[in-house]
C-alpha positions as a printed Julia matrix, in Angstrom:
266×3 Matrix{Float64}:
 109.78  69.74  59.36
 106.66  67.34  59.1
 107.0   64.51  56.58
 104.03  63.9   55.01
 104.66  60.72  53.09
 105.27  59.4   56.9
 101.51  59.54  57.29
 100.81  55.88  56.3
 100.25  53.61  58.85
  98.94  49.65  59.12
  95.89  49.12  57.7
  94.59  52.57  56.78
  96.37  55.64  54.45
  95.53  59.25  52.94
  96.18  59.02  49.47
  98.31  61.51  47.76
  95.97  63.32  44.75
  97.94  64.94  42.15
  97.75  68.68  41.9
  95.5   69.2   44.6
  96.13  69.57  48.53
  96.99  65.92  49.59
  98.37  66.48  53.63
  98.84  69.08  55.59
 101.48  69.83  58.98
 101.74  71.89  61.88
 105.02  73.43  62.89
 104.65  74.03  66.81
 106.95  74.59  69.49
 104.99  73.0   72.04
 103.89  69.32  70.44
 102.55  68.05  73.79
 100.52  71.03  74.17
  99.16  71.01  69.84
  98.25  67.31  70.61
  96.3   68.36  73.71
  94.52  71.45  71.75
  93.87  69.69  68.46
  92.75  66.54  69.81
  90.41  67.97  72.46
  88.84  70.24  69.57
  88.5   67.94  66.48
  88.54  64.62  68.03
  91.95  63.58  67.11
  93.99  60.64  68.6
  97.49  60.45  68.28
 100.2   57.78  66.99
 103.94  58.83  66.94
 105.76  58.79  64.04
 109.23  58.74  62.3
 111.37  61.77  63.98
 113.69  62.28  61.04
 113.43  66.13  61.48
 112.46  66.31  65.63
 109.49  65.23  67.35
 106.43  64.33  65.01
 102.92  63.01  66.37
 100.64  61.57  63.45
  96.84  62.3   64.29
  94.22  60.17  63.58
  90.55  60.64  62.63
  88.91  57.14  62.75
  92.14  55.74  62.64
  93.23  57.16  59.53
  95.74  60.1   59.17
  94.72  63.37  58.63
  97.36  65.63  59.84
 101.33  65.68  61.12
 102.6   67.82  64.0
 105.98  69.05  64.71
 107.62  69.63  67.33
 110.42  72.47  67.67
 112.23  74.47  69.66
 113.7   76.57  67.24
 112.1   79.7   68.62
 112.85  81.58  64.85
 110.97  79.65  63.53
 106.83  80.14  63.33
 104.25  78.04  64.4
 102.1   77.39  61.33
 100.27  74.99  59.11
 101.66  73.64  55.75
  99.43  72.37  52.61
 100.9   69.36  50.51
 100.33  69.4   47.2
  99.88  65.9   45.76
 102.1   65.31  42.73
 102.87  62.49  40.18
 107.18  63.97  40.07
 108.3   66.15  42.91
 111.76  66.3   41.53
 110.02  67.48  37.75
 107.74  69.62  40.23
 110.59  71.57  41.68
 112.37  72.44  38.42
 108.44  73.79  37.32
 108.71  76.07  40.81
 112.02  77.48  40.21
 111.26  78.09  36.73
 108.02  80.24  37.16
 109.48  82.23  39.66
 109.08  80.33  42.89
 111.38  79.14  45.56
 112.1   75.7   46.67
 113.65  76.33  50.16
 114.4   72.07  51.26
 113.86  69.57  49.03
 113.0   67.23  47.61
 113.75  64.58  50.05
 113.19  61.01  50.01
 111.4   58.79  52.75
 109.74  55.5   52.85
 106.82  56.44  51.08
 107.66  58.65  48.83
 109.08  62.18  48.12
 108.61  65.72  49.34
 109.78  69.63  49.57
 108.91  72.81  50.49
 108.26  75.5   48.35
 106.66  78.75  47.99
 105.36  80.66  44.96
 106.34  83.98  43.42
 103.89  86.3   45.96
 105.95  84.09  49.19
 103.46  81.51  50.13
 104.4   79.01  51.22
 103.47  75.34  50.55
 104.79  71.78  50.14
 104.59  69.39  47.48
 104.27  65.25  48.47
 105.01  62.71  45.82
 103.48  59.32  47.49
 100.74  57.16  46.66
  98.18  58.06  44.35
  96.32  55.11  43.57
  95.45  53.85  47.84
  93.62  55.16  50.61
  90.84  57.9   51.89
  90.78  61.22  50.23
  91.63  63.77  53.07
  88.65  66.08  52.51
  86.12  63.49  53.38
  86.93  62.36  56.47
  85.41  64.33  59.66
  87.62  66.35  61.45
  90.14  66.66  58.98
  91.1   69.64  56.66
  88.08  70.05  54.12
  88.35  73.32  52.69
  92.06  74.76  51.63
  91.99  78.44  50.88
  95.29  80.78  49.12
  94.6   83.98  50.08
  97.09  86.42  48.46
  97.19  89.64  46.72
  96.64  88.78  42.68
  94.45  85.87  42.61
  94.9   85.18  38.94
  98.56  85.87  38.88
  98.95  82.62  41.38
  96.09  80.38  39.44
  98.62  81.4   36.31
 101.52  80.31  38.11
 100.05  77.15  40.16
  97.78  76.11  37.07
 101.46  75.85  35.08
 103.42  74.23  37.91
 100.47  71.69  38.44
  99.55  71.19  34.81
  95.7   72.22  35.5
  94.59  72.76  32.22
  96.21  68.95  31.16
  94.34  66.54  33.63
  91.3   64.91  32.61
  87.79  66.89  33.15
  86.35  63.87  35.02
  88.9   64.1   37.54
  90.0   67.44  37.36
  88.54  70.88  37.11
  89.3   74.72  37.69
  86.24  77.03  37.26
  85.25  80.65  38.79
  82.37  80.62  41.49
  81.87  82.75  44.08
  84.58  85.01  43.49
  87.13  82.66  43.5
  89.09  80.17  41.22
  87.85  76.49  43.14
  89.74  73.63  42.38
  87.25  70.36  42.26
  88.75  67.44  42.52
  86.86  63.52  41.79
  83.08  66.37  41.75
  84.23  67.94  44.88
  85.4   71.2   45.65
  88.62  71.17  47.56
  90.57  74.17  47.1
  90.75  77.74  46.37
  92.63  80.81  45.36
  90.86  84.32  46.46
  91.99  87.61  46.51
  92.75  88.89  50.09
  91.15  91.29  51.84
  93.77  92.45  53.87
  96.18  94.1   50.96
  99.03  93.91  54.06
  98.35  90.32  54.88
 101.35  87.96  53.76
  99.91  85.94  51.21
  98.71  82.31  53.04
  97.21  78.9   52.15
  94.76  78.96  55.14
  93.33  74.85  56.49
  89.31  74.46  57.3
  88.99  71.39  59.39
  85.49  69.87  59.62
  83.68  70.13  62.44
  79.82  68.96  62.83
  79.01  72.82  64.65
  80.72  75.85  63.53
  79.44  77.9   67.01
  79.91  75.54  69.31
  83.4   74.19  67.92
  84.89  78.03  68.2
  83.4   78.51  71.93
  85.09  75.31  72.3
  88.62  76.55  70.73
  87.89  79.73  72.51
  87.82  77.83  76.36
  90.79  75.68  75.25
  93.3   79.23  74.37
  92.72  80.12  71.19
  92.2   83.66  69.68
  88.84  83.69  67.35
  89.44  86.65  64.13
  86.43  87.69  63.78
  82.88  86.81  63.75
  81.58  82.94  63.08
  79.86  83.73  59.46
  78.12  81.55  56.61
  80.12  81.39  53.49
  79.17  80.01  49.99
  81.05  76.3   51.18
  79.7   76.55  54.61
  79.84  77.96  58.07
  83.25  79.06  58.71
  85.5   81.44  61.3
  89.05  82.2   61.39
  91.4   81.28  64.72
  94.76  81.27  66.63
  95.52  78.51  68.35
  97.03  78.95  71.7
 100.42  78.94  70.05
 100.28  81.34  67.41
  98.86  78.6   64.52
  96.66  79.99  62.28
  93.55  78.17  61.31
  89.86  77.93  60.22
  86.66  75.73  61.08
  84.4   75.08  58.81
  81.15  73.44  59.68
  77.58  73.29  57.72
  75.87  76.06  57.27
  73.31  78.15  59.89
  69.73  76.71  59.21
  67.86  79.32  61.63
């Protein structure tokens, strides 16, 4: 398991914003071989870090964190990425879960820089929740290359803003920080004037509900033929959205994913 409160480094930190995706992780088997894919495709560099739960790579966009990988040989379990919820109280957070019907599978657990678990809400998606510093650092969505667009994608839409928005105290954070409001078929979460997040129904009734990571990248097109050449699967066409120009992938291990660049100006 990835420790996202391990993220800080000398000189340069993502800061941890309550009740909104903060960090996320990759589970992989092969952690030579995410390095090699992820850092070829978004530009990342790599720093090792604390390996607590395995091997665990930090990577770097402009020298500040953006993302953790794990390594693991644990073949049961699957290669996938995590979203970290920021949060003020991950041991109040927890109780919130388990009391609105979610699970809290490990956690929460203590490290140098603060607290975290992992969780998953009533419809089984999973996510984590990160207790760390809220006050210090770069917000995660505006650096390039890192994840600027998290998406749930689940069956009842509502039913999970009900049961996040009461876990996350939505409706109780100050307007000029925080807001939820409906656009484009969707309940966005805007966080500091920017949207961040999202909840949408899925299109895929069968699909196992999923918060799905956009990473930033300058050129939608090119950026998949890229992913395509290095091994991963592309779902689907490369499409323009309402945040941008987006398309869904596999990476060469079985990691689910999405780019999501500006949109087509031809």
């Amino acid at each position: 398991m990835s420790d996202p409160a391990a993220a800080v480094m000398r000189g340069a930190t993502v800061r941890c914003v309550p009740a909104v995706p903060s960090w996320v992780s990759l589970m992989a088997g092969d952690l030579e071989g995410a390095k090699a894919f992820y850092g070829e495709l978004l530009g990342w560099t790599f720093r090792a870090g604390p390996n607590r739960w395995g091997p665990y790579a930090r990577a770097l966009s402009g020298g500040v964190p953006v993302a953790g990988i794990s390594g693991s040989s644990d073949l049961q379990l699957p290669v996938a990425w995590t979203t970290f919820f920021g949060t003020e109280d991950a041991d109040a957070l927890a109780e919130r879960i388990r009391a609105r019907g979610g699970t809290v599978a490990i956690g929460p657990l203590g490290s140098d820089a603060g607290r975290i678990a992992i969780a998953s809400d009533r419809a089984g998606a999973p996510f984590g929740v990160w207790e760390g510093d809220t006050a210090n650092g770069a917000v995660m969505c505006s650096l390039p290359g890192a994840p600027a667009w998290i998406e749930l994608r689940t069956k009842d839409a509502f039913d999970s803003a009900l049961f996040y928005g009461e876990v996350f105290g939505w409706d109780n954070r100050e307007k000029d920080e925080f807001e939820v409001r409906w656009e484009h078929d969707r309940v966005v979460l805007r966080s500091e004037g920017q949207s961040v997040a999202a909840l949408v129904g899925a299109t895929d009734p069968e699909a196992r509900p999923s918060w799905n990571v956009y990473f930033s990248v300058a050129d939608a097109d090119e950026s998949v033929a890229l992913a395509e050449r290095l091994g991963a699967d592309v779902l689907g066409e490369v499409r323009d959205g309402p945040y941008g120009r987006w398309a869904d992938l596999r990476d060469p291990q079985g990691g689910r994913f999405s780019l999501l660049g500006p949109r087509d100006r031809g």
